[in-house]
Structures are given as C-alpha cells and as structure tokens.
C-alpha angles and dihedrals in degrees: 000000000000094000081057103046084052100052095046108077092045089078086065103034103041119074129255116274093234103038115113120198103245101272088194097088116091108256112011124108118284084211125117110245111236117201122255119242102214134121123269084235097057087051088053093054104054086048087056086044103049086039093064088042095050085050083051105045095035093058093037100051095037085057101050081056105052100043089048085048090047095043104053087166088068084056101110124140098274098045084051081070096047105055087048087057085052100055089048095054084048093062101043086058087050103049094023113032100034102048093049093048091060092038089054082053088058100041100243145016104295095160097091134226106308089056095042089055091046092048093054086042094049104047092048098045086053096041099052093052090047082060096046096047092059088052090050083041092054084039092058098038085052089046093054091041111042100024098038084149106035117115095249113085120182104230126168098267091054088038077051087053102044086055095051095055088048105057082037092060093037085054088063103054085045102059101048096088099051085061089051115266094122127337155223119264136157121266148198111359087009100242088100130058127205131141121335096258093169099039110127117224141100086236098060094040087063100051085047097047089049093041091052090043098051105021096037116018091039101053096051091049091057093045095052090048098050083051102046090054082046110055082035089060097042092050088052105043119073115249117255121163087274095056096040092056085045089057087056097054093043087051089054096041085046099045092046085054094047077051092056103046090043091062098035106032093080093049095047097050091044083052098051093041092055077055094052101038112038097177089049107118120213123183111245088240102051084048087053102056104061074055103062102032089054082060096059088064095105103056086067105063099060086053104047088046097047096053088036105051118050098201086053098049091052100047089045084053098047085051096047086055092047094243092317097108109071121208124250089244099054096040096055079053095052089047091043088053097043089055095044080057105044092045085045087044101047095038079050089058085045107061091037080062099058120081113221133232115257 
C-alpha cells in the first residue's frame, strides 16, 4: 500500500542506527549520527527544491558578476560591495546549495567526512562574509548620507579594505571549528552539515556564545544604528536630485538586508535555542527547514539590485541580449548624432545648391 511504499526506501536511504561518522577527523562532530525517520518523497522534494534554487542562485549571481566586471565604469565604492556580495552568495549556492541538493537526491549524506566538514565550513564562511558585507554596505550608505562633508570618503580602495578585513575577520570565526573548538557535523534530516548546535560541552558553548555575540549581534546592531541616522538625515534634509538618488540606494541596501535577515533570522534563533535549551526537542524536519530557507538568501540580491539601479539593469539587459539591446544613454547619443548628421548633411545639399553672387 502507499504507507509501504513510503517506508520502504527508508531502509536504504536512512542511516544505520549504529554507524558513527569517523570522529577522527579534526573538526567534525564527535556525535553519533541517529537516522532520520522521513519519507523518500520528502527527500525528493527538497532535492527538487534546492535544485531550482541552485539554477537560480547560481545564474543570478554569475550575471551580476560579469556585467559589474565588464562595466568597470559601474565600479564605485558601493557596487565594489556589491560584487563582492555577489561572489559570496555564489559561493554559498555552490558549496551549499549544490551539494544538498544531490545529497537529498541520495537520501542522505553519502559524501563522507571530509565533505561534510567542507560543506559546514563552507556555508558558514560564506555566510558569514554575505552578512558582513551588508554591515559594511549600511556603514557606507551612512558615510555618503549623514557625513557628505567629513574627511573620510569612502572611496573603492577603502570600500576594497574594508573587504579584505571582513572576510579576514569572517575567516577567523570560520576556522575555529576545523582545530577543534567546536566542530562541523551534519544536521536535521541528516543529508547538510553546519556547526555542531547540539553539541554538549562547555568548549563548543563558548565558541558559539562569543560567534552569535560578534558575528551575528554586532553586526545588526551596526547595521540598525547606520539606518536609523539614515532614514533620520534623509526626513530632515530637503530633496534635491543627489538625495533623491541616495534614497534610492538606501531603499535597495535596505531592502537586500530586509532580504538577509528574512532568510537567516529563523535559522539563527532555532540554533541558539537548541544552545540554550539542550532538552529542548526539536523534529529533524522542523530543524531542517530554517536551514533550507536561509539558503535561498542569494537568489534575492540580483534581483533587488537589478530592479533597484538603472544603469545596472541596462547594462544587464545589453549583456542578456548579447549587445542587441541598446541603453537608453547611448541611444539618446546615437539619435543625437543621427540627427547632428542629417541637419549638417542636408544644410550641406543645401548650400551646393545656391548659386553665389559674383
């Protein structure tokens, strides 16, 4: 009957009840790894689901790279950002996205260690600089509103800094776990790794305390307070063309950030309750969710900043059609310039016409 055919395939697809991931590798989860007890079907449809949001995270994100490469005149400082945003979301699809979607396939996380332990590594490294990014990108957009006339400019090579030390500083937090404060360790329905949450010692509590207080708590706090001088600054100054192309910036940075902490915001408070509350039990599957949805997070920002930035969405559109579509800049030029010959060509005609006085 159905409930069989259900059951069935979990025999093959769940792990046995007494295997144990290798904890002899640096880094991964000393915890035994319990089967998950979860249809073949619903494993299926993740996959199918992580697979349409690889296709879509991957293309998005490859696009807004290549047209802000291509277009070095769209390199200021806050597109800088952004194309590093880019190439971390990219990369989140990549190691995250892509390889659950084929362990979903396979009904659980038949890689091994080492990828289990890249995967976790990966995600959070990523992860961690897509998050950082955003707080440099609220601390630029409060730099260019609210201290038009400081001293200090944000330029690119300070926007190129400041992205070094970030993903500096995100680099730290991420690597941790691999020499042994902490670890990485599969989660939820067992077929994704990311940091050991349930693990239980007083060693991996206080990597996690201090990683939710400074890579998480600190940058949101940065991030509300650049935007609450910034919204403050732009009710009380009068619009002229400058500020209103500033609001629009602030509306996309702010919306990509609404985006973020949309996706990641569920998974980040499950995982600090599970801290907090050790004998809390939580179903795989609801686990698994937070999970899932946080890794839809790059498929947002293309689209926020294509919908948000003119000159990006023209010269997106002039590389989808392969040069064919023709921006609204340099079309007005080509039409100024037809004209300029037409009138110099005709008035030309004109005067060979004429015969002059002697």
């Amino acid at each position: 009957n159905v409930h069989e055919s259900l059951l069935i395939p979990l025999t093959y697809f769940s792990l046995d009840p007494n295997a144990t991931f290798n904890t002899t590798s640096m880094g991964f989860s000393s915890a035994t790894v319990q089967p998950t007890i979860f249809p073949r079907v619903g494993y299926s449809i993740i996959s199918y689901l992580m697979f349409i949001n690889t296709i879509f995270s991957v293309f998005n994100n490859t696009l807004v790279i290549i047209v802000l490469v291509k277009n070095v005149s769209l390199l200021n400082p806050m597109n800088v950002i952004i194309l590093s945003l880019a190439v971390s979301d990219l990369m989140i699809a990549l190691c995250g996205s892509t390889i659950v979607t084929i362990t979903n396939y396979q009904g659980s996380f038949f890689l091994g260690d080492g990828f289990c332990i890249f995967q976790g590594f990966a995600v959070n490294f990523f992860g961690l600089v897509s998050m950082c990014t955003l707080t440099l990108l609220a601390y630029e957009r409060y730099n260019v509103v609210c201290k038009p006339l400081a001293g200090f400019k944000m330029t690119v090579r300070r926007s190129c800094q400041g992205l070094v030390l970030a993903w500096l500083f995100c680099l730290f937090w991420a690597v941790p776990p691999l020499l042994g404060w902490s670890s990485y360790g599969p989660e939820g329905v067992q077929t994704s790794c990311s940091l050991g949450w349930e693990e239980r010692s007083w060693s991996n509590y206080s990597y996690l305390i201090l990683y939710t207080l400074l890579c998480f708590i600190l940058p949101v706090i940065v991030i509300v307070y650049c935007y609450a001088k910034v919204l403050i600054t732009l009710r009380q100054v009068n619009m002229n063309q400058f500020q209103e192309d500033n609001k629009r910036a602030v509306k996309m940075v702010l919306a990509m950030i609404g985006a973020f902490f949309a996706c990641w915001l569920p998974y980040t408070v499950l995982s600090v309750v599970v801290v907090v509350d050790p004998e809390l039990h939580i179903p795989p599957l609801v686990a698994s969710l937070p999970m899932y949805f946080a890794k839809t997070s790059p498929v947002y920002n293309p689209i926020i900043y294509f919908f948000s930035n003119t000159q990006f969405r023209e010269a997106t559109l002039e590389v989808l059609s392969c040069g064919c579509y023709l921006p609204h800049s340099q079309a007005d030029d080509t039409i100024r310039s037809m004209t300029l010959r037409t009138t110099v060509g005709t008035r030309s005609r004109e005067a060979c016409g004429k015969v002059l006085p002697l």
